[in-house]
DRENVOKOL-219980 format. One line per 4 residues: number of its first residue (from 1); their letters; for each residue x, y, z negated of C-alpha. Coordinates in pm, 1 decimal, always signed. Layout:
<pts>
NUM = a = X Y Z; ...
</pts>
This chain:
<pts>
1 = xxxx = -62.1 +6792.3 +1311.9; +53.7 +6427.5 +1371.3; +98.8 +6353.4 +1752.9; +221.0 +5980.0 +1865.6
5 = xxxx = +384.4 +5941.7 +2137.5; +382.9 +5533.0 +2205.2; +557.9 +5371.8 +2526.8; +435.9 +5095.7 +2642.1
9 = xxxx = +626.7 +4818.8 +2775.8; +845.5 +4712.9 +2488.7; +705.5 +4893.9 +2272.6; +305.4 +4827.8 +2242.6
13 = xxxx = +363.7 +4567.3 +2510.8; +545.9 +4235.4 +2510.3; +636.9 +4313.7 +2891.7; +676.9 +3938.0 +3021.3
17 = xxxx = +438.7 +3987.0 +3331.0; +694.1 +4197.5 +3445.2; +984.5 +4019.4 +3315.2; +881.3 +3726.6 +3541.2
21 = xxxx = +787.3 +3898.5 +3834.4; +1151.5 +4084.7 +3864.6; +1300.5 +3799.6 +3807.9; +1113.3 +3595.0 +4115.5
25 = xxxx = +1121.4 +3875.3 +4317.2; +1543.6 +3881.6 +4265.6; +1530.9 +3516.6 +4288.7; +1397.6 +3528.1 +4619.1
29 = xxxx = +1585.8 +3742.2 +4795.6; +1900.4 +3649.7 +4619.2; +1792.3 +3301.2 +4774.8; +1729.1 +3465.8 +5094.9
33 = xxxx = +2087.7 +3583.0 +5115.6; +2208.2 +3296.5 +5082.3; +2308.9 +3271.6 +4671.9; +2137.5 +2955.2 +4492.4
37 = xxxx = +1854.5 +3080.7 +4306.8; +1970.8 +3215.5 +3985.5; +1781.8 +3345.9 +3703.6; +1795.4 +3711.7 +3594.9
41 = xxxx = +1936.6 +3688.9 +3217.5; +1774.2 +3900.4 +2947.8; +2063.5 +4068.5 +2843.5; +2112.6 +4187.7 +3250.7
45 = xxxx = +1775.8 +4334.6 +3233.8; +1859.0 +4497.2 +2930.6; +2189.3 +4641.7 +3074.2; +1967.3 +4820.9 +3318.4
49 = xxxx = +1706.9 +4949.3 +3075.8; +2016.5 +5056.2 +2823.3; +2072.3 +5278.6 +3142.2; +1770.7 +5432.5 +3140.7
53 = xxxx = +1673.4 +5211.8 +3475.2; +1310.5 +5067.2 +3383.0; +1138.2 +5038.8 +3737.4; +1147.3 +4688.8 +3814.1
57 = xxxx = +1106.4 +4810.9 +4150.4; +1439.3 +5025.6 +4119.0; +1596.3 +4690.5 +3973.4; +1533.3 +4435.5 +4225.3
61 = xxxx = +1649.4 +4646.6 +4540.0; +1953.7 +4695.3 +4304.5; +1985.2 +4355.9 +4256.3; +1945.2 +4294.0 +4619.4
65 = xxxx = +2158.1 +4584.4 +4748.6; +2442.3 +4456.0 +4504.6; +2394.8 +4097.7 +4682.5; +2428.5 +4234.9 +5034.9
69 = xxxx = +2696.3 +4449.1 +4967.2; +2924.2 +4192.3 +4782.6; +2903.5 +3995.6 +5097.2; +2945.6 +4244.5 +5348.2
73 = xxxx = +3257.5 +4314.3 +5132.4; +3417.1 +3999.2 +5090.2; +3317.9 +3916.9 +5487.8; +3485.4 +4201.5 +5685.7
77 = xxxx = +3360.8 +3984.3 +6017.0; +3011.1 +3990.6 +5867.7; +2763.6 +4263.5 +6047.4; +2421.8 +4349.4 +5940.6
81 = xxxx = +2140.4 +4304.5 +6209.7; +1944.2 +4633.8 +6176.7; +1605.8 +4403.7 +6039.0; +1605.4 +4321.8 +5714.6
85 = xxxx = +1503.4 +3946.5 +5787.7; +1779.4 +3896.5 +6004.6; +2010.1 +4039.7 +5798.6; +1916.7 +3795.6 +5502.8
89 = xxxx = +1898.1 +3524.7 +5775.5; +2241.2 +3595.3 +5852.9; +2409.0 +3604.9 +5464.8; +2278.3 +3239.2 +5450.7
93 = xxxx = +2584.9 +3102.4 +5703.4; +2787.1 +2876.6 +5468.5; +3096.8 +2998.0 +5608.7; +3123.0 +3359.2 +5381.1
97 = xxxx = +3344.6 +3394.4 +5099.1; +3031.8 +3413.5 +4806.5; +3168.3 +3639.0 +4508.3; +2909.6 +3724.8 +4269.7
101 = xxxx = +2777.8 +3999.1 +4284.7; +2820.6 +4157.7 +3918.6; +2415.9 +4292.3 +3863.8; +2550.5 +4443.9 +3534.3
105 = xxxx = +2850.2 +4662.6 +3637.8; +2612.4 +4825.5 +3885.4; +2352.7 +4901.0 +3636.4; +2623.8 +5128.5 +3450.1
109 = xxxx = +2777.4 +5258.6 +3720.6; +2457.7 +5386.5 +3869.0; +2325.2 +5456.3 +3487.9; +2651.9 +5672.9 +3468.4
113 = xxxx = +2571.4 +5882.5 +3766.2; +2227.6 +5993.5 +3646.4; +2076.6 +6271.0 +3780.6; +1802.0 +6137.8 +4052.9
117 = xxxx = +1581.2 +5821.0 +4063.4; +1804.0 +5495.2 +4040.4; +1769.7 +5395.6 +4388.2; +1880.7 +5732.6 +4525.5
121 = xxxx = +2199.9 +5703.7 +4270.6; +2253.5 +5392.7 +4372.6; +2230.3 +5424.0 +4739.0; +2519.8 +5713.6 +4699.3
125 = xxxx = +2741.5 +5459.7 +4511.4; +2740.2 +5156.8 +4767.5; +2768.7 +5419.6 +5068.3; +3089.9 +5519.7 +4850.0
129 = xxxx = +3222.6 +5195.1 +4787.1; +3167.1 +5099.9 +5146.6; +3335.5 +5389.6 +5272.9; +3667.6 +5267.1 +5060.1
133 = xxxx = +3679.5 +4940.4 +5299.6; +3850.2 +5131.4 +5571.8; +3561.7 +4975.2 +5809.4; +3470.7 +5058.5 +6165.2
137 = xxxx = +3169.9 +5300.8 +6201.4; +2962.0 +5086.2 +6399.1; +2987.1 +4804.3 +6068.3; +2980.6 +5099.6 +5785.0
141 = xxxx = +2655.7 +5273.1 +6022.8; +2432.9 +4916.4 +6014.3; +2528.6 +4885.6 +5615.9; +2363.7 +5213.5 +5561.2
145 = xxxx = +2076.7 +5100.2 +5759.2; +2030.3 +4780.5 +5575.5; +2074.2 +5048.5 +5254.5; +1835.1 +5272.8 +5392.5
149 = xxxx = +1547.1 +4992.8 +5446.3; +1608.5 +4839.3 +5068.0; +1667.5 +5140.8 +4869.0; +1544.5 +5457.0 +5042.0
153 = xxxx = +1187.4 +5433.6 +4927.9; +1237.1 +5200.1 +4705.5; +893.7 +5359.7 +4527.8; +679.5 +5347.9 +4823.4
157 = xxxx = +461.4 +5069.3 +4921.0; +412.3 +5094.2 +5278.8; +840.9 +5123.7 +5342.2; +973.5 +4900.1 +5039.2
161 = xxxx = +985.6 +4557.6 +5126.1; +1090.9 +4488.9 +4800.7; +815.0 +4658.2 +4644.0; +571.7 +4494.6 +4851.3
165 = xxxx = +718.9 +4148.8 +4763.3; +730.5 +4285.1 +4387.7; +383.2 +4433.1 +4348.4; +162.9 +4022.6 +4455.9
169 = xxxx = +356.5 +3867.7 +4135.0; +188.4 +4189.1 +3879.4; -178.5 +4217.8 +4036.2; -206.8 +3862.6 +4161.2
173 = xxxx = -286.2 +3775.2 +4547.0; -613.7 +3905.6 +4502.2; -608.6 +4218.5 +4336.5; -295.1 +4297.6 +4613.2
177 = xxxx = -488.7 +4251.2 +4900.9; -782.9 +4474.5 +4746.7; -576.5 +4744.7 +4568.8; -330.1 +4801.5 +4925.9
181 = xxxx = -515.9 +4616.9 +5197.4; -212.9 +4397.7 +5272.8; -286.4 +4030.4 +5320.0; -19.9 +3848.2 +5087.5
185 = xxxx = +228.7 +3602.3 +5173.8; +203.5 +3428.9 +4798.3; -72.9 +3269.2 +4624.7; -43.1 +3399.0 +4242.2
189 = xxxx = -248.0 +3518.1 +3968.6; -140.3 +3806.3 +3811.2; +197.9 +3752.2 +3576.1; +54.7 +4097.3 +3337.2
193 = xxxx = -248.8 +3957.8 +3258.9; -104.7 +3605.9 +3261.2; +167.5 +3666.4 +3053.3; +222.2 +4018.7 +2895.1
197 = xxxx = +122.6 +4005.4 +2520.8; +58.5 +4259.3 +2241.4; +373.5 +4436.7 +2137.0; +153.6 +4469.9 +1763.6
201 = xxxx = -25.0 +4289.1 +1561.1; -446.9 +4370.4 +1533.1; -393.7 +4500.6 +1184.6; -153.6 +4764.5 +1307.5
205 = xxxx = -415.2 +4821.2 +1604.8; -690.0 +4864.8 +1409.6; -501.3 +5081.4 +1147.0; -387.8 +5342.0 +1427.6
209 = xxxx = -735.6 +5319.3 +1624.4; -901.2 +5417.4 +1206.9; -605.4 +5695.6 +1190.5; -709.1 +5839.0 +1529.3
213 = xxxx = -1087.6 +5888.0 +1463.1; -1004.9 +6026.6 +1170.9; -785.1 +6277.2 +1296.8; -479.2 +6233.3 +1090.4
217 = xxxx = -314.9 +6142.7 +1420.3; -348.2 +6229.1 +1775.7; -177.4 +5982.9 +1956.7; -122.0 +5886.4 +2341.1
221 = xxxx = +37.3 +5647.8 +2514.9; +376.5 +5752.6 +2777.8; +438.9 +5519.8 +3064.9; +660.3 +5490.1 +3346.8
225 = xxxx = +354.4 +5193.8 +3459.5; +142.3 +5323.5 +3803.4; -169.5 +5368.6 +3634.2; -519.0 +5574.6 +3861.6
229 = xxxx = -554.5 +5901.0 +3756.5; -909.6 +6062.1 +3810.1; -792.5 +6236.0 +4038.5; -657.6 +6016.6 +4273.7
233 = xxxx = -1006.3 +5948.0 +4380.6; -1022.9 +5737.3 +4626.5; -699.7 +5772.0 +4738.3; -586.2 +5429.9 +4579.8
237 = xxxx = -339.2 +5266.9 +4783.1; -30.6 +5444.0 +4556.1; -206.3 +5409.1 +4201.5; -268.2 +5075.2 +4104.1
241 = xxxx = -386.0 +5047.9 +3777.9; -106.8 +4832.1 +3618.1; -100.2 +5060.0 +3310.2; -457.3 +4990.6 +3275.1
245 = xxxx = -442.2 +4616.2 +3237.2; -188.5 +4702.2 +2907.2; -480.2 +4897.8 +2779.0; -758.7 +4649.8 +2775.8
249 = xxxx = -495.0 +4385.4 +2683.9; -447.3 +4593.0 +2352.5; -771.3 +4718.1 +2303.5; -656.9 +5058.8 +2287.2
253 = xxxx = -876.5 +5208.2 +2608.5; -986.3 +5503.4 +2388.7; -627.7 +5648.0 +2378.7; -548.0 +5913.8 +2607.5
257 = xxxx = -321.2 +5758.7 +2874.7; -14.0 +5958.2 +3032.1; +102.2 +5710.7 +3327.5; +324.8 +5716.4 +3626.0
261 = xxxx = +58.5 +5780.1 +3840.7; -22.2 +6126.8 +3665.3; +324.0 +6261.7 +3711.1; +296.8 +6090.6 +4076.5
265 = xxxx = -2.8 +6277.0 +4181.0; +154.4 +6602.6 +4003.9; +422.4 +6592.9 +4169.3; +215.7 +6565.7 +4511.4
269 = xxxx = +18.8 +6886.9 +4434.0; +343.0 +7077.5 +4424.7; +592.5 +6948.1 +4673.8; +778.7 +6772.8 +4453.2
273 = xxxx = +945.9 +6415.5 +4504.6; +711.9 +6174.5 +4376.5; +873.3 +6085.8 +4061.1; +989.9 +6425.7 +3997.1
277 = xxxx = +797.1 +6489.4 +3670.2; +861.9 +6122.0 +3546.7; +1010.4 +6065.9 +3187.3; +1271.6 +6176.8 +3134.9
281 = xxxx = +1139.6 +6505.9 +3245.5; +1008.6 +6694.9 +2994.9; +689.1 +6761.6 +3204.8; +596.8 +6382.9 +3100.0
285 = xxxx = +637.5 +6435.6 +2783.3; +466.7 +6750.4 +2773.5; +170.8 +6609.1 +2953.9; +148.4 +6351.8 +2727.9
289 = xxxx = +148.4 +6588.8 +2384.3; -102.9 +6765.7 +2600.7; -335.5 +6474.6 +2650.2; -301.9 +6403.1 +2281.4
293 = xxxx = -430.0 +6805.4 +2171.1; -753.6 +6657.7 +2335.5; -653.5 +6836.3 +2678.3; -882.1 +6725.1 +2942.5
297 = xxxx = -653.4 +6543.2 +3263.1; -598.5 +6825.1 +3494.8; -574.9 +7054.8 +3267.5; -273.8 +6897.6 +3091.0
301 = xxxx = -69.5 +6816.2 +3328.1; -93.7 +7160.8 +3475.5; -31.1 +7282.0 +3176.0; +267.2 +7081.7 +3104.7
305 = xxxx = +432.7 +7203.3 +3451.8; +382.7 +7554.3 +3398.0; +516.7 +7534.4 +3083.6; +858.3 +7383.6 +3216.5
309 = xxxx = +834.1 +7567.2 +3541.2; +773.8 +7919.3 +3448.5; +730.1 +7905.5 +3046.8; +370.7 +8020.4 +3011.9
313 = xxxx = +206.1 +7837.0 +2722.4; -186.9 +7757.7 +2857.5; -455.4 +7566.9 +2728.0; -420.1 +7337.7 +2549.1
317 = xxxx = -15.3 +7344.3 +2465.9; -71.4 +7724.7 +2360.7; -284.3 +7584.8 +2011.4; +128.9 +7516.8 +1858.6
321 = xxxx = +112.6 +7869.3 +1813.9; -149.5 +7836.3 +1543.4; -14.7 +7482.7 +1392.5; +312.8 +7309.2 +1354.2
325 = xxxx = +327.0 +7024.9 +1462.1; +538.2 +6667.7 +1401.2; +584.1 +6441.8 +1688.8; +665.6 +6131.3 +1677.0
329 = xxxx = +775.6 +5905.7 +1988.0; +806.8 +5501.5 +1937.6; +1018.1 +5393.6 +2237.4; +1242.2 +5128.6 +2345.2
333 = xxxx = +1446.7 +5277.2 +2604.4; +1652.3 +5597.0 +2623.5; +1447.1 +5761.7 +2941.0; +1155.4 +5819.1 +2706.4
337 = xxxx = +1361.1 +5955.9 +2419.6; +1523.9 +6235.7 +2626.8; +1247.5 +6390.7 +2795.3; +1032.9 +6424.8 +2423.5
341 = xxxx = +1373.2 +6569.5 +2306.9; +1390.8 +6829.5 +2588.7; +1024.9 +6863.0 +2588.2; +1039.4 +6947.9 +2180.1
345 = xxxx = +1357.2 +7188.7 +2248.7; +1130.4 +7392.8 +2531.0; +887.9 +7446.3 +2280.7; +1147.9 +7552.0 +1991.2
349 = xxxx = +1237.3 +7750.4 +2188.6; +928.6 +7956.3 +2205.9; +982.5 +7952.8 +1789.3; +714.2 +7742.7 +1759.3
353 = xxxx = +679.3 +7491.8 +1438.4; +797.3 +7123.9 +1591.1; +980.0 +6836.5 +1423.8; +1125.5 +6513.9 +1638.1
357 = xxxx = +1125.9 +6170.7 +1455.9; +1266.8 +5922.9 +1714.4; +1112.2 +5595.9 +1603.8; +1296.0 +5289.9 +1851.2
361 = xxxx = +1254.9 +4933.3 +1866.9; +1500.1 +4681.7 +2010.8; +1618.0 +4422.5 +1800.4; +1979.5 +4415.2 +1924.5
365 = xxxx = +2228.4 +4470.2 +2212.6; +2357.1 +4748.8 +2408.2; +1971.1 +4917.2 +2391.0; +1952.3 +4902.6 +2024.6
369 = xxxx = +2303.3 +5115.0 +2056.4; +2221.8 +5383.8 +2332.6; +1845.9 +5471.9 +2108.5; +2089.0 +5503.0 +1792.7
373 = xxxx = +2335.5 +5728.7 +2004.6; +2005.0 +5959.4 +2019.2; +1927.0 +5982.6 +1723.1; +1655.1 +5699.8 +1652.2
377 = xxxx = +1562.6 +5492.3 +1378.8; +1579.2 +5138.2 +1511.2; +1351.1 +4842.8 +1419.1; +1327.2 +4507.1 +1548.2
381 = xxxx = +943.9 +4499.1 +1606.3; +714.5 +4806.0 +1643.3; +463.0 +4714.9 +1332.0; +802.2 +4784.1 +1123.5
385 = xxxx = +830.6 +5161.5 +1301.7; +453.8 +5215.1 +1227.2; +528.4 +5151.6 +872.2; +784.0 +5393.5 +876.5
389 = xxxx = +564.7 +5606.7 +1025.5; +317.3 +5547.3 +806.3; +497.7 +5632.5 +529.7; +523.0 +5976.8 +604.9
393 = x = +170.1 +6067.2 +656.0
</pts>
């Protein structure tokens, strides 16, 4: 068996909707404390992605946290009103020392730390850093408050302001006030249907849509995008269907979808933090090769935590017993890369018949670098992967 794993953004996705809405959203409140607007450089974003930090949401409270803190640094008379509104309000007084506030460096030094979502990582490294400043505990107690509002559910509509600022530049005014019942404070369509673009040509579509009904591939698509699982009901408020929009953009609805939402509503079921099963956990991955076998929703992702959990292969992960099996994963960032690499060493485990090709596109920089670190082939566009992949069908 053949089983493609594709990511999206970057990868079958030209991700520009989002692109423009991070780079707003840190606009504004970078404005809003007080900094002239500045525009959030490529090769910045990139620095975060190359560090395995894709949530835009987890970027722009970065990006915001890093803007607060540098001032609160530089300013040791500077306190933080406990509101987040006054607290910008009060950044804007001309009379602070201004450093920049270095949105790179903080991307590696929370990339470096790993081990939880990026907000959580990063909320640990400012509360260090501000510790070091030898400040009194009333100042150092109303930093972690302002830390606690930006970062601390930085995932969460109804608590991230950032989020909620975030979310009316990707569905448009409209679509925000239907999918959360919020009225909005902007008037915009939405910048992903606006603006993303196909990450392949209709050729290569077409090609891998002819591949699929014939069964010489199963593929899938793996995304760290919310997307509404069938599950969710309606229970929409936390699973808007951003994922979605890629899909009908591309033309590529028949393709079993394994979206943020899925591992969010997982997660729910069993206690766990939200984005607990989120690539790069192998349960994402899993799901995903799951989804691809032709497993129906529920049963895949249940599937996919059991394996990891407790090591039981069930429908329909238990049919690599009878076949081998070749994955391969097209991505563009190292999160996805990791978790189909420890999801493909759980199942070698079991001496099961699996082989890893690691196909990544990024035509240059410090993400090109990190994917080759792993172990991928690199191309500058994804039709040049496919024919790669093509090639060994």
């Amino acid at each position: 068996m053949n089983l493609w794993l594709f990511d999206l953004d970057g990868v079958l996705i030209h991700p520009a909707g989002y692109r423009e809405a991070l780079r707003r959203t840190v606009a504004y409140f970078s404005r809003a404390a007080g900094y002239p607007q500045r525009l959030l450089d490529e090769s910045t974003i990139e620095s975060f992605e190359a560090q395995g930090i894709t949530c835009e949401w987890d970027i722009a409270g970065i990006c915001l946290m890093a803007d607060i803190f540098t001032l609160w640094q530089a300013n040791p008379g500077l306190h933080l009103p406990p509101d987040l509104d006054d607290c910008l309000r009060a950044l804007q007084s001309p009379e602070w020392i201004r450093p920049e506030p270095g949105f790179a460096d903080w991307a590696h030094q929370v990339g470096a730390l790993g081990g939880e979502t990026p907000s959580a990582s990063a909320i640990k490294l400012f509360k260090q850093a501000a510790g070091h400043a030898e400040e009194d505990l009333a100042r150092l107690s109303a930093f972690d408050l302002i830390q606690e509002l930006v970062l601390g559910h930085a995932r969460e509509f109804a608590r991230s302001p950032v989020m909620q600022y975030f979310q009316q530049f990707t569905l448009g005014s409209l679509a925000y006030e239907r999918q959360y019942g919020a009225k909005p404070v902007l008037e915009t369509p939405s910048l992903l249907a606006e603006l993303d673009r196909p990450g392949i040509s209709t050729g290569v579509r077409d090609r891998i849509l002819a591949l699929q009904a014939e069964k010489r591939i199963r593929s899938v698509i793996i995304t760290a995008r919310p997307c509404r699982p069938q599950a969710a009901g309606a229970n929409l408020a936390d699973y808007p269907p951003e994922a979605e929009i890629a899909q009908k953009l591309l033309g590529l609805e028949t393709l079993p979808l394994a979206g943020a939402g899925h591992m969010q509503w997982l997660a729910r079921q069993h206690g766990q933090i939200s984005d607990g099963y989120l690539k790069p956990s192998p349960v994402h991955s899993l799901a995903a090769l799951a989804l691809a076998l032709g497993g129906k929703e529920g049963d895949a992702l249940e599937a996919a935590r059991v394996f990891v959990e407790e090591g039981k292969l069930l429908p329909p992960l238990d049919s690599f017993k009878e076949s081998g099996a070749t994955v391969t994963v097209f991505e563009d960032s190292p999160t996805g890369v990791i978790g189909t690499q420890s999801a493909v060493d759980l199942l070698k485990r079991k001496y099961l018949d699996i082989r890893l090709s690691i196909l990544g596109v990024a035509k240059g920089g410090e993400k090109r670098a990190v994917l080759q670190s792993l172990g991928a082939e690199v191309f500058d566009t994804t039709d040049a992967a496919l024919v790669k992949a093509w090639s060994g069908l």
